[in-house]
N, C-alpha and C positions, 0 to 999 in steps of 0.2 A: 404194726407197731402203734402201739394207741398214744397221746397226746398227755401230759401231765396235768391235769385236771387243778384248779385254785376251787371248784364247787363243791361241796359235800361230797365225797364219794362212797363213805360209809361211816359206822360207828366206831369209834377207839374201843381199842380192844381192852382199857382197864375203865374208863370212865363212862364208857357207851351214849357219848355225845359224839355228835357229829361232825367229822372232820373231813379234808380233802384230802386227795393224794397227795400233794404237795406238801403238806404241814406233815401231814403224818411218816410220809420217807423224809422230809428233815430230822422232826423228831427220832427217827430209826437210827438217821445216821450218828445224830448226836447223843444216843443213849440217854434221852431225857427222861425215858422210864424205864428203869431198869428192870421190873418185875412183868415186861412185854416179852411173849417169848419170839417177835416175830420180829428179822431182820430187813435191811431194804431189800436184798435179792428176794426173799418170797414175798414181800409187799410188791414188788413188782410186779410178779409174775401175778400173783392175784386181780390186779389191773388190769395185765392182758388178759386174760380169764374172762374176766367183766365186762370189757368193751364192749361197744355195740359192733352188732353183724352187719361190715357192711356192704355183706352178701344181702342186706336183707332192706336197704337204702332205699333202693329202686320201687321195691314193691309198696312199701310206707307211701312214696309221693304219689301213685295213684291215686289213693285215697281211700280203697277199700281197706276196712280190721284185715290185721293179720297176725293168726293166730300158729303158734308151735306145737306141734304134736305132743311134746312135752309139758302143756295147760290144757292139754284134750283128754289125758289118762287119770287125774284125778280130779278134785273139787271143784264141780261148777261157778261153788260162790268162789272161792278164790281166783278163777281164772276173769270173774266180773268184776273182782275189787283191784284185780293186776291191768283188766282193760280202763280202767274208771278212774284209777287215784293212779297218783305220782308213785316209782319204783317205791319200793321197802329198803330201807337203809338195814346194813348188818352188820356185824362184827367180822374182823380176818377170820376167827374162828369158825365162825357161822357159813363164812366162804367158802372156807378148806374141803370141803366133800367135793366142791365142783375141782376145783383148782386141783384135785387128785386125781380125778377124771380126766383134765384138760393135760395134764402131765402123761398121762399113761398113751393117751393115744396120740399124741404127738410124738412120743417114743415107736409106736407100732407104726405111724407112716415115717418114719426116717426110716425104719429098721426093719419093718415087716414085710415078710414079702407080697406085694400087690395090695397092700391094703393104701384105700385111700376114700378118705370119708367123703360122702356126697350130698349135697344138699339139691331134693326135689321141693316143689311145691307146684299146689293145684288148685284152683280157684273152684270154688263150693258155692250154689246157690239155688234158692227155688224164687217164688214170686214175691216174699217176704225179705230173706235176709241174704249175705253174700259177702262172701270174706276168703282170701288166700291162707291157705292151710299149708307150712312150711316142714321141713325135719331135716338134719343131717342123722343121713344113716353111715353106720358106723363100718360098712362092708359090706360089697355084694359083689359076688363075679359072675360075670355072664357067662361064661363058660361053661357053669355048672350048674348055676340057678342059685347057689345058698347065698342066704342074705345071714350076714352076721350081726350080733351085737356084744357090746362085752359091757359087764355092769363091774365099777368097786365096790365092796361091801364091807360091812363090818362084819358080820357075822355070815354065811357062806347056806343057802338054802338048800332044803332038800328034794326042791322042786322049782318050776318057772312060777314065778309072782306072779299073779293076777294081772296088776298092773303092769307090770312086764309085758307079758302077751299079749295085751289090748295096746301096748305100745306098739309093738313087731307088727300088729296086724295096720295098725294104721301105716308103717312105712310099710308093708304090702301095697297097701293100698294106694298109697303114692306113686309106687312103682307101676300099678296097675294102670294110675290113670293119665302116668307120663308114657305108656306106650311101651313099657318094659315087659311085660306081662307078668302072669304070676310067679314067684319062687319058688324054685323046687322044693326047697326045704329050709326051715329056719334055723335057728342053732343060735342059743345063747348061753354066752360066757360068762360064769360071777368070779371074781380074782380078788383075792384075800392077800394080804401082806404077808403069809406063810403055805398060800395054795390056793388052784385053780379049781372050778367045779364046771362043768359043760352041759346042757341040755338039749337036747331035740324040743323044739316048739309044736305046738299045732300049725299046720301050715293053712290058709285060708283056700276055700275053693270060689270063683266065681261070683256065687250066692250067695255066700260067708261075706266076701268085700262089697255087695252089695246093700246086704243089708245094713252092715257097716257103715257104709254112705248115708242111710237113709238116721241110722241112730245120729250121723255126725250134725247132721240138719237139724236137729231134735235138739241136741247141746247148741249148736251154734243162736238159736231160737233161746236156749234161758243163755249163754251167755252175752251175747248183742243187746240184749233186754233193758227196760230204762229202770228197771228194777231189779235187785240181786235177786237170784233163786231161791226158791224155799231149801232150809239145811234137809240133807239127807244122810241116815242112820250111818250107814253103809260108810260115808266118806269121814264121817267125825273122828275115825284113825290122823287125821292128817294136821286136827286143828292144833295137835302139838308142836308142830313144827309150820304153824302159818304164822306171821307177823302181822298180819291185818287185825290189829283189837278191837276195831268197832264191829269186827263181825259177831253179830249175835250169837253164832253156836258158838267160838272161839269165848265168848263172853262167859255163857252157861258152862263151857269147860271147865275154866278158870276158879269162876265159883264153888261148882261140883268137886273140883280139888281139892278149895281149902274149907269147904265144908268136911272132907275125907279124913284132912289133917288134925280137924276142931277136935 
């Protein structure tokens, strides 16, 4: 149960300045803006959503970065301006995708059978750089070997995302190097507001998580860096939904847009 915050906790959802928790479930309770569609029960819950992991306290005081498998599957630069600057403030709205998520599988461990989320973490290092590498995985039973994951979507794929699989393979890898060995098999879920879609993943072999290892040294190298990374092609999908504006490709996006518009 998280603490009611008096500091910034995010953006107002009509004026997009910065408010606390506090101010803002006043505001809810007293309907000072009527054209919010957001009540204090999910302002609540959005805050527990948000809290900090204090599964993840302990590791912070050592002192070594630690990073989430979740800043490990897409943008370098982003995961260096998430290590470097203060959180990103957002709007309820801009929250709601997680808080959909946090809702769903809080439903599957009251309710599901055996399912119960786990968080591993493994600490990564060569003669350069070194940092604990975290994830809650979303189901695994030893039993059988399948490690699960279940994604919400808006729209419902006809295949495993990219990004997806290079997630699955990192909590493989996890698993690998907490002594669990490999899974037998992957399996991930996309779940739509009006239907489920299932896939088989690639499953990693030995060599697979190795090399694995060796690419995660590779990131961890641009993003430990006292410098952000150069942009790359490939990730510039993402700067639509990144808040960091001083980033230069985020910058040239922007522009590129309302040059589109002109």
């Amino acid at each position: 149960m998280s603490t009611i915050t008096n500091h910034p906790s995010w953006l107002c959802e009509l004026s997009r300045e910065p408010v606390s928790e506090a101010d803002c479930l006043a505001c809810a309770r007293q309907r000072l803006q009527s054209d919010c569609p957001f009540n204090p029960a999910i302002l609540k819950a959005l805050a527990e959503a948000n809290a900090p992991d204090v599964g993840l306290s302990g590791l912070h005081q050592i002192g070594y970065p630690v990073l989430r498998v979740s800043g490990l599957v897409g943008c370098a630069r982003k995961s260096w301006y998430g290590r470097t600057r203060s959180p990103m403030l957002e709007t309820p709205s801009e929250h709601w995708s997680r808080l959909r998520g946090t809702i769903f599988h809080a439903a599957l461990e009251s309710m599901g059978e055996g399912h119960v989320e786990r968080r591993l973490t493994a600490f990564l290092y060569d003669d350069q750089v070194a940092a604990f590498i975290t994830g809650r995985i979303d189901g695994y039973n030893p039993a059988n070997g399948v490690l699960t994951d279940y994604k919400t979507a808006i729209r419902l794929p006809s295949r495993v995302r990219p990004h997806h699989q290079r997630q699955l393979w990192l909590y493989a890898w996890l698993l690998w190097k907490n002594g669990v060995g490999l899974p037998a098999s992957i399996r991930v879920i996309y779940i739509h507001m009006r239907a489920i879609r299932s896939f088989d993943a690639v499953t990693p072999t030995e060599q697979d998580l190795a090399e694995l290892e060796r690419s995660l040294l590779q990131r961890l190298h641009l993003i430990l860096a006292t410098e952000p990374p150069a942009a790359r092609p490939e990730e510039s999908w993402e700067c639509k939904f990144c808040g960091y504006a001083e980033c230069p490709a985020l910058k040239a996006l922007v522009e590129k847009n309302g040059h589109d518009k002109e």
